[in-house]
N, C-alpha and C positions, 0 to 999 in steps of 0.2 A: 867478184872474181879475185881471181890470190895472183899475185903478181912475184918474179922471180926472188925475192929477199921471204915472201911468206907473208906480206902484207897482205890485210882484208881491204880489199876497194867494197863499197856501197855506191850507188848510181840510183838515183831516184829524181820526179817531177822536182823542178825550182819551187823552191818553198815550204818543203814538205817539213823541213827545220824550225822553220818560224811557227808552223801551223801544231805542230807538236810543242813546242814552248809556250805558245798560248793556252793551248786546250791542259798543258799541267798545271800553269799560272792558273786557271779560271778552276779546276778543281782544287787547287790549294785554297783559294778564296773560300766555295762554299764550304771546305773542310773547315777553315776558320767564324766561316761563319756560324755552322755547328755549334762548336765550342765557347762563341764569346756573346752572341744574342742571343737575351733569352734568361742570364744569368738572375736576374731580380724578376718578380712579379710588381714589376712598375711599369708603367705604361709608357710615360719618357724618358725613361733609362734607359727602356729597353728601343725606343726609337733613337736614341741617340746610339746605343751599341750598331746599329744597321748600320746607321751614316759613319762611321767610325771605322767600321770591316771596310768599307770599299773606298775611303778616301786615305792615300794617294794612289793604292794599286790598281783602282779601276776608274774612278772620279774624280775628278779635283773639288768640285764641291755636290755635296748634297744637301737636299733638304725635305723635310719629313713634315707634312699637314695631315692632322686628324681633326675629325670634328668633334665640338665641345661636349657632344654625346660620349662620347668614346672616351675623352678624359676622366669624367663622369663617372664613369664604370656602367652606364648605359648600355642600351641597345644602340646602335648606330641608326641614327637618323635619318634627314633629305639631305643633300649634300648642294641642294641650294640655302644651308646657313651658313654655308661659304666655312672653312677649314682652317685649323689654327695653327702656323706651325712652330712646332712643340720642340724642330733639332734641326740644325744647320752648320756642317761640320766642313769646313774646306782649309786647304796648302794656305790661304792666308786671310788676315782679319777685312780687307779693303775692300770687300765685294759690294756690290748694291742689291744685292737679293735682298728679299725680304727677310730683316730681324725675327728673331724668337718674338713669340708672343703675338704677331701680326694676325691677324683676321682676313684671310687672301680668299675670294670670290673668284675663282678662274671662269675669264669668256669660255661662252661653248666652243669656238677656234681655236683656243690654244689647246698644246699637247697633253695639259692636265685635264682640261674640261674636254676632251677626245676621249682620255683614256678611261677616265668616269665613267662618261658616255657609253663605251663599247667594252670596259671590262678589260681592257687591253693595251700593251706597252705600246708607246708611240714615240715614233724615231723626230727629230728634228735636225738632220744632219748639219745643216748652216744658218745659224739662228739669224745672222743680219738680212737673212732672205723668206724667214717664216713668217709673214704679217699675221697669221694668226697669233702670236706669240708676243711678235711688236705689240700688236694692238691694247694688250694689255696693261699697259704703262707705257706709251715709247720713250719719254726721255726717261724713264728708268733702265729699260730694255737698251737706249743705247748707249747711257751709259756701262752697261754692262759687258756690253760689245765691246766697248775703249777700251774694259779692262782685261780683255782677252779670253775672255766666255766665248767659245763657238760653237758648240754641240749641247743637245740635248736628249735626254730619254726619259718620259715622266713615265710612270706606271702606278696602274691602281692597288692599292694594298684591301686584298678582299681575303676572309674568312669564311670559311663556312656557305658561302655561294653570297656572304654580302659587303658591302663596300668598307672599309673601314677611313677611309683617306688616298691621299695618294703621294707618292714621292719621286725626288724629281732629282735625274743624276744629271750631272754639267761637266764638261772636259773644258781645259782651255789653253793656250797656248803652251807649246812642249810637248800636247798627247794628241795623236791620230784621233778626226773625228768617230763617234759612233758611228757603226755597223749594223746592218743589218741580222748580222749572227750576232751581237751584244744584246739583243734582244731574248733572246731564249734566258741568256745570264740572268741577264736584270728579272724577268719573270720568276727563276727559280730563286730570286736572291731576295725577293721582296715575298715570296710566297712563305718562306720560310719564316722573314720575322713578320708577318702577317698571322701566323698561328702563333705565335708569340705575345705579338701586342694585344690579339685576341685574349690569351689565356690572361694576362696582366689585366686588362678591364674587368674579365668576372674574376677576377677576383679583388679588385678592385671595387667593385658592386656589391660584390656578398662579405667585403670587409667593412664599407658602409653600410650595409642590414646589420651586421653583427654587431657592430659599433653604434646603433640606434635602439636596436633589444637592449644591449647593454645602458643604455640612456636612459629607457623606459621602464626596464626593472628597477635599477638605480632610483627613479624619481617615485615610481610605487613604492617602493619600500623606504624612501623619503616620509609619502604620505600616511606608512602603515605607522609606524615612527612616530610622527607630529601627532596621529589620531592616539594610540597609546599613552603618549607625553602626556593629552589632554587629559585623557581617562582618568591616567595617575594622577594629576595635578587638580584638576577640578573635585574626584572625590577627596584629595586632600586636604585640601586646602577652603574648602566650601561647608565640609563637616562640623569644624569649630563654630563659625560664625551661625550657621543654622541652628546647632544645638543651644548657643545662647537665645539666637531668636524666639525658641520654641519656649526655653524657661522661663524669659520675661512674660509671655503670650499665656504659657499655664500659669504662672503665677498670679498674674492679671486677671484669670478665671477663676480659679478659687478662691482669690481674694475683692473682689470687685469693688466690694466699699472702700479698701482700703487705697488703690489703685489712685492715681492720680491718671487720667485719661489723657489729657493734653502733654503732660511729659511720656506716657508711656506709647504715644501717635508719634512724638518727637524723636523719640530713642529708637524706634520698630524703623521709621523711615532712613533715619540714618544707617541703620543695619542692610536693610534694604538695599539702600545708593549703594556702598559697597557692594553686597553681594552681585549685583548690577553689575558695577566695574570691574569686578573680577571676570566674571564671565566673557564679557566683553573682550577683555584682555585677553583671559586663553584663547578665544574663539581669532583674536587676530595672530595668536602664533600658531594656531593650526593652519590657521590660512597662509602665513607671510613663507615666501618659496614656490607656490603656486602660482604666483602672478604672469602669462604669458607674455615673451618680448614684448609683443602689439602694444603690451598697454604700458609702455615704455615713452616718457617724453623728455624735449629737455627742457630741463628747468634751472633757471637764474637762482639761484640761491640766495643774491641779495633783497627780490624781490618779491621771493617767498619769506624771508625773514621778515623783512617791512611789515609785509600783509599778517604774520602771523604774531607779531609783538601786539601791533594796532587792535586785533581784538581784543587784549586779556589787559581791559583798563581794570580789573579790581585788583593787579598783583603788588602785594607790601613794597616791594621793590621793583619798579618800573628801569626793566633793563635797557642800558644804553650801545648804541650800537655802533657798531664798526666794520662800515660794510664796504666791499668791492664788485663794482660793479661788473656784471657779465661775467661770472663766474658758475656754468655751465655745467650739470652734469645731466645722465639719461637719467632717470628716475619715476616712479609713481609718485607725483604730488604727495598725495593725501597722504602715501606712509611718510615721506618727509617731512610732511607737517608734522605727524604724528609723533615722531622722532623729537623735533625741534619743543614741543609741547611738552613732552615726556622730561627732558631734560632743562626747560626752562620750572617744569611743575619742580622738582628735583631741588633745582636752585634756589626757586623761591621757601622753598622749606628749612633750608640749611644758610643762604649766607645772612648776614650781619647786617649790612646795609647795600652790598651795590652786587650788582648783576650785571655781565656785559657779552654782549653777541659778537661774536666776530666771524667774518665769511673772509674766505682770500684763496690764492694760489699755491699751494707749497708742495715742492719735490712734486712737482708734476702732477698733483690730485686738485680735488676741490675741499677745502675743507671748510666745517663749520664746528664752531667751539663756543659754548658756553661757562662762562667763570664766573664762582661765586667765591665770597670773602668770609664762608663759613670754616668749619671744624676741618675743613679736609678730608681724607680719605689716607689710612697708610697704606706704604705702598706694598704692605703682605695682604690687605685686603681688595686691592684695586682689582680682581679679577672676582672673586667671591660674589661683588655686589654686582654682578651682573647676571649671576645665577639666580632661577625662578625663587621668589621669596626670599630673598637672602635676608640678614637681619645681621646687623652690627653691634660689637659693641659698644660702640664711639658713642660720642654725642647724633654722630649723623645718624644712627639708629633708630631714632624715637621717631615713631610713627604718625605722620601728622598728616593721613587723609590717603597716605599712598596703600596702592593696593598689594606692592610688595613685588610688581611684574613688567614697572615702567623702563627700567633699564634693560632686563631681557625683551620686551621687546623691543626695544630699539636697537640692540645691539643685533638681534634678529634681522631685522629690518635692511641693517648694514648692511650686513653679511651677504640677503638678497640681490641687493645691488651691486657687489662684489666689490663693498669696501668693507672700510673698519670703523670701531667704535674702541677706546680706552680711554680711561682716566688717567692724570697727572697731576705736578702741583700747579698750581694757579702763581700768580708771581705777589699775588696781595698776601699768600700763603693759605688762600680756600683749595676747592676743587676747582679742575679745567677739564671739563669733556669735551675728547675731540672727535666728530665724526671728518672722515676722508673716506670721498667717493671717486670715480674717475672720472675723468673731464670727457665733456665731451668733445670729440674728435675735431669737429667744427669750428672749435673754437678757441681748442688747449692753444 
């Protein structure tokens, strides 16, 4: 009615004010919800962006459990492996809700294990009077009450017609309990990052498939690689010593009388042992890289050094040791030894008089070093001599029984293990090879 100055009067039901300021508030929310969940294809990004939209304007705290499938980038599972939750966003730090990270089993009585249950948002207008909800923890629960929690709304976060988790809105003192009409909210507010977290898992899942092809081609063509290496290496490398084989062998048959049998059985067999140890040797770098975690143990390194000095009583120089004990990393034995072998063979060939093992702790790895008191190694070469057949000029060059492939693999070997292998100087001024692996976990 227009009243005598030309003023508009409006006359309407008590409330009708409030009820329209709510209904814009709750459309600005989902407008924002739109806009801010959703933004990552991450799974608890995007569950914390939920908790995030509605706390302070609608919650004082929430909280967001998916099950460990779901993180996964799985299919969603039973939802009797109890839910993990992933976001928990409230007005302050002091709550007694359950922590990030928790593994929460909701009783079938409380609002979360209802909501599961029927697919549907469940009101708990006064939490110090829902024993379903008590029951769950009571001295948690009442503590939670002391700290001014009184309402609750949990509702199921479902995709696609299946469960994903469920999350749980909390008012507390300051804000009007939930309502009955906060319920429609909460449904369309979870529904929406519910196709979100959905989208975030698969592809979460098909980023894990793509990142395991990527694994698998990566490690094929690893082995196309090593098998090629070999091809190249073995016809090279196998060529020379054969063809002397075969000239000694004809010449021995055209010339029979002349032949001395007992030397030329002597020399054939030594040709032989090599060619042996050649093989042997590529055949272990075609292989090292291959070795599946499973066959991963830890191993003492002092007490693999022990065991592995005590057999080699024939060596010129009986190396002395310097070991610590319980010094741990994961490793395959045998290529360790093999390693340790390679590089004591090494030693014994080049130092002077002493050889010394040392195992210990350093910069956080495990390390084993062998020093000899020979010619050394300079250090434009220290990298060279690790390359398949390398040859030096040095004095350490002269070839006294090695195959030419003991260093690459060992340094191979390392590598496996996801450590390293380099030379340095020794402090007598021989060589110091160091291997460093990584400790094990257990025990660093």
């Amino acid at each position: 009615m227009t009243g005598p100055e030309g003023w508009l009067l409006a006359v309407s039901e008590p409330g009708i004010g409030r009820l329209a300021l709510r209904a814009r508030e709750r459309l600005s929310l989902l407008c924002d919800a739109g806009s801010r969940i959703g933004t990552t294809l991450e799974v608890t990004r995007t569950a914390e962006e939920l908790a995030q939209v509605a706390v302070p304007r609608f919650a004082d705290y929430v909280a967001v459990d998916l099950t460990d499938c779901v993180l996964r980038g799985d299919e969603p599972g039973s939802m009797d492996a109890g839910q993990r939750r992933v976001a928990l966003v409230g007005i302050s730090e002091g709550t007694d809700l359950h922590p990030l990270g928790s593994l929460i089993h909701p009783l079938p009585s409380t609002p979360q294990g209802r909501s599961l249950a029927t697919g549907q948002p469940v009101l708990g207008p006064v939490l110090s009077t829902t024993f379903g909800w008590l029951a769950q923890d009571p001295e948690r629960c009442r503590r939670i009450c002391e700290q001014g929690v009184h309402s609750l709304i949990a509702a199921p976060m479902r995709a696609r017609g299946v469960t994903l988790g469920v999350v749980s809105f909390y008012r507390a003192t300051g804000k009007d309990a939930f309502e009955d009409d906060d319920l429609a909210l909460v449904e369309e507010l979870v529904g929406r990052a519910a196709v979100c977290v959905d989208n975030a898992r698969r592809y979460t899942r098909e980023h894990a498939i793509s990142a395991e092809l990527e694994r698998v081609t990566a490690s094929l063509q690893q082995a196309l690689d090593r098998q090629r290496r070999f091809t190249t290496d073995a016809s090279h490398e196998l060529r020379t010593p054969l063809a002397g084989l075969r000239v000694k062998l004809e010449e021995a048959q055209l010339h029979p009388d002349e032949t001395d049998l007992a030397d030329l059985m002597e020399h054939t067999l030594e040709d032989v042992d090599r060619l042996q140890a050649i093989i042997s040797d590529l055949l272990l770098l075609a292989r090292i890289g291959a070795t599946p975690p499973a066959a991963l143990e830890p191993v003492d390194l002092a007490v693999l050094v022990e065991a592995g000095t005590a057999r080699r009583a024939g060596d010129p120089h009986p190396a002395r040791l310097d070991l610590t004990a319980g010094v741990t990393a994961d490793a395959v034995p045998e290529q360790i030894r093999r390693v340790l072998d390679n590089l004591l063979d090494n030693a014994q060939r080049h130092a002077a008089r002493d050889v010394v093992v040392t195992v210990r702790r350093a910069e956080g790895m495990a390390e084993l070093s062998v020093t000899d008191d020979g010619p050394g190694v300079p250090p434009a070469e220290r990298e060279h001599i690790f390359q398949r057949f390398a040859r030096l000029d040095t004095a350490r060059s002269r070839d006294r029984g090695g195959t030419g492939l003991g260093l690459a693999v060992a340094r191979d070997i390392a590598h496996a293990h996801h450590g390293t292998l380099h030379a340095e100087d020794a402090p007598s001024g021989g060589a110091r090879f160091v291997l460093r692996l990584p400790l094990n976990p257990r025990t660093a």
